[in-house]
N, C-alpha and C positions, 0 to 999 in steps of 0.2 A: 565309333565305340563310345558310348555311355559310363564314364565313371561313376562310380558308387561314392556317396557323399552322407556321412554318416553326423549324427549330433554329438557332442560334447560327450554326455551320458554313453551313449553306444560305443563313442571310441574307448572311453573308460574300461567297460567291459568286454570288448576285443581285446586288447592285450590284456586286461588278467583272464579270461578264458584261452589265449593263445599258451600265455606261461604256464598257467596250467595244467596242459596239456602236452608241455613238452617235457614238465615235472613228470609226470604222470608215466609218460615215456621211458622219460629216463630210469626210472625205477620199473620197472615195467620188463625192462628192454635189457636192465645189467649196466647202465651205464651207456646203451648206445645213443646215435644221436637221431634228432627228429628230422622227418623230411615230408613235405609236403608241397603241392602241386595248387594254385590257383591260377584263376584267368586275369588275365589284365587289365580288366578293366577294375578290377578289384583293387585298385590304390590305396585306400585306407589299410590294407590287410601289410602290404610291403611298407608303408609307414609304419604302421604298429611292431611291425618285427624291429625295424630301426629304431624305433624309441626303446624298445626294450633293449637292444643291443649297448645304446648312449648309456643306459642307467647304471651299466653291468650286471643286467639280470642274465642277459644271453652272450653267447658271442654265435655269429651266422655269416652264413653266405647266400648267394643268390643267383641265379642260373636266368639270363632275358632269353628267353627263346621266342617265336612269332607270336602265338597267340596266348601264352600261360609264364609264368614265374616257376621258379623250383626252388625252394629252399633248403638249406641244412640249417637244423640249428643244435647247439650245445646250451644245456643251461648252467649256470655259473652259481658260486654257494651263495652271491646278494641274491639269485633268483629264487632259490631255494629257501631262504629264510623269508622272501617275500611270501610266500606260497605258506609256509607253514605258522607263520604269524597270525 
């Protein structure tokens, strides 16, 4: 399996499109939390959740199953003033 290997610029915009989207969620949803399903080979994607998690933007989990990730995420108010900044 082929991992995805992304530039400087694109991780950039992985995590703030990822928090975004779990902003988005959250208001969206009443406060519930975000979940989402990629393939593994997708590392960049499971890195990006971690850095946002270090920053205190999110707090999350993550579910290794064979072929795919699961995540839960909650976003946190650093995430949320990142977002609306």
């Amino acid at each position: 399996m082929e991992h995805i290997v992304l530039s400087i610029q694109e991780r950039k915009s992985l995590r703030y499109s990822i928090l975004k989207q779990i902003y988005e969620h959250y208001f969206e949803s009443g406060g519930g939390s975000y979940t989402e399903k990629f393939e593994k080979n997708n590392v960049e994607k499971l890195l990006a959740f971690k850095y946002l998690s270090r920053k205190g933007y999110i707090k999350f989990t993550y579910s290794d199953y064979q072929n795919e990730y699961e995540v839960d995420a909650d976003i946190q108010v650093e995430g949320i003033d990142k977002v609306e900044a």
